[in-house]
C-alpha positions, 0 to 999 in steps of 0.5 A: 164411072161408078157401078154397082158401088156398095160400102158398109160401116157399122151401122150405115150402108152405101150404095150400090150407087152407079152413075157416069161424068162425061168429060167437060162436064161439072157435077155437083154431088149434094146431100146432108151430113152423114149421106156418104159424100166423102165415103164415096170420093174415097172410094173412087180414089181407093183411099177406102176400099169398096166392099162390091161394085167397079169404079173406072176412071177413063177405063182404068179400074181404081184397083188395078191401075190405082197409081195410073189413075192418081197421075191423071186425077186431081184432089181437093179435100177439107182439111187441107193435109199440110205441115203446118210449120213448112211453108208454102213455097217447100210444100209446092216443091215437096207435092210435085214430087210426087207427079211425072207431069208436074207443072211447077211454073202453073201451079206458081202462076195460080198461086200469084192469080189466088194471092197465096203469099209463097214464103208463109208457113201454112199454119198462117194461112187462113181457110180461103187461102189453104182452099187456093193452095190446095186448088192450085195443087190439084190443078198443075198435076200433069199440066192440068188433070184430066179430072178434078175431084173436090170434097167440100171446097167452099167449106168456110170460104168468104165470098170473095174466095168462094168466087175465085174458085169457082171462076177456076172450075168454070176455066178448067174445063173450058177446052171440053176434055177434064170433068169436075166432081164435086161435093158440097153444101152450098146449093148456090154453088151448084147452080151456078156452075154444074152441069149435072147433079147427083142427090145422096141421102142416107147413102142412097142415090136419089136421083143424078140428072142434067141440071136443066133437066132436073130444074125443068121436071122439079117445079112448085105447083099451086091449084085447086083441091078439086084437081088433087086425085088427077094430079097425085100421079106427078105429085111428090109431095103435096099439102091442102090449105082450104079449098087450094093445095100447094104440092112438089112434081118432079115430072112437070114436062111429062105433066105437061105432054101427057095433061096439057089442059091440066096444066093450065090449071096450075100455077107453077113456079121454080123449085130450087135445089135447096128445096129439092133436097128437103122435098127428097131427103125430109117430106118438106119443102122450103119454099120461102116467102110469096106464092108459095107461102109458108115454110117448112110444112109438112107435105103428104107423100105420095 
C-alpha cells in the first residue's frame, strides 16, 4: 500500500512510512496527536500530495488513477463535512451522486439499523449520530468498498454508538475481500476489532505488526537484578527496585527460544497497547495496579 512515504510541513517531517493491508484485514493505526495519522490518510486519498514515496490502492497508483480509486474506497473522517441546514435524507440523495455503483437502498437500510432519523437537519444530529451517518455513507459506495478508510471514528462516541460501529466494521469484512484502515485513540477499540497495528509517533513508523504477534513478543517482565545484564539484550525498557527489576521486552518469543532457562526466571505478564505505546513514544510504561506496581515511572532505555 505505502512505500517510501515522505510529507514535510514546516517544522514536522513524515516518513518515509511503507507498509501493506491485506485485504479482509483490520488495521488499526495508533499514535499520539501530532503523529501524522491524518497526514497520512490524506495522503493516501490524494487529498494531500506526497513529497516522495508510491501509494497504490489495489494496483492503482493514488495519482494516476485517483478518481479510479475514489469509486472503490470508502471515508470517514472527523468532523463529519455536511451542510448543517440540509437534512439527512437530501444529504443521502446529494452523495450518491457522486459514485457509479451507489446502493441508495443499503445505505438507507444501515441508516434504519443505526436509527439515524432521515427527515432531521444535520445540525440536529448529535456526534454518534453523524459518525453513523457518515459510516452508512461510506459503506454503500459501489454496494459496499473495497476498502474502508476511517480517521477517528470513535472520537466522542458513547458507548453504545462506539459499539455499533464497531459490530459494522467487524461485518464489513466478513466475506474476506474489503480491508479496514483505521485511525484512533482508543486502544480498546483496536483490541477488540484489528487484525494488524501500525504504531506512528512523531511522524516515524515504530512498528506495524499482527496483532497477536505483537501481544505475544511485547510482555512486562518482573525478575531478580542478578539477571539484568543477561537480559538487556530483549529488554526495551527496564527499571531497578531493590534487589527486583521491573522492565518492557518486545521479543518475549525470541527470549524464549534462544533462553528458555532464563525464561523461567521471569515473571511475565501481558502488555497492552496503551502501555505499548507510552513504552514507545515516552520511556515509560503504565502498568496499573498489582504486580507490576506503580505508574508511569520512569524506565532505562536500552
Amino acid at each position: 500500500m505505502l512505500e517510501n512515504l515522505e510529507k514535510t510541513f514546516p517544522g514536522f517531517n513524515l516518513g518515509p512510512l511503507s507498509f501493506r493491508l491485506p485485504a479482509g484485514y483490520i488495521m488499526g493505526f495508533i499514535g499520539p496527536n501530532g503523529a501524522g495519522k491524518s497526514t497520512t490518510i490524506k495522503c493516501l486519498l490524494n487529498l494531500s500530495h506526497r513529497d516522495a514515496g508510491q501509494i497504490r490502492v489495489f494496483g492503482l497508483d493514488s495519482r494516476r488513477d485517483e478518481l479510479e480509486i475514489r469509486q472503490l474506497v470508502g471515508y470517514v473522517s472527523e468532523p463529519h463535512p455536511y451542510y448543517q441546514e440540509l437534512t439527512v435524507d437530501w444529504t443521502v440523495r446529494f452523495w450518491g451522486r457522486f459514485y457509479r455503483s451507489w446502493d441508495e437502498g443499503l445505505c438507507y437500510r444501515l441508516l434504519q439499523k443505526f436509527d439515524v432519523p432521515r427527515a432531521k437537519k444535520i445540525k440536529e444530529l448529535s456526534k454518534g449520530t453523524r459518525a453513523k451517518l457518515s459510516l452508512a455513507l461510506a459503506l454503500a459506495l459501489s454496494h459496499r468498498p473495497r476498502l474502508l478508510i476511517l480517521d477517528e471514528p470513535m472520537a466522542g462516541l458513547d458507548p453504545v454508538a462506539r459499539h455499533d460501529v464497531l459490530q459494522e466494521m467487524l461485518a464489513f469484512i466478513q466475506d474476506e475481500e474489503p480491508a479496514v484502515f483505521f485511525s484512533t485513540h482508543l486502544m480498546e477499540d483496536v483490541e477488540k476489532v484489528a487484525d494488524y497495528v501500525a504504531v506512528l509517533h512523531e511522524g516515524k513508523l515504530l512498528l506495524c505488526q499482527e496483532k497477536e504477534e505483537l501481544l505475544a513478543d511485547w510482555k512486562h517482565l518482573a525478575f531478580s537484578a542478578a539477571y539484568l545484564e543477561e537480559l538487556k539484550p530483549w529488554l526495551k525498557v527496564w527499571r531497578r527496585e531493590g534487589g527486583r527489576c521491573l522492565g518492557v521486552t518486545g521479543s518475549y518469543r525470541d527470549l524464549l527460544r534462544r533462553r528458555p532457562e532464563l525464561a523461567r526466571q521471569l515473571e511475565v505478564g501481558p502488555l497492552n497497547l496503551e502501555d505499548l505505546l507510552l513504552v514507545l513514544a515516552r520511556r515509560e510504561t503504565c502498568a496499573g495496579e498489582g504486580t507490576w506496581g506503580v505508574v508511569r515511572k520512569q524506565y532505562v532505555r536500552r
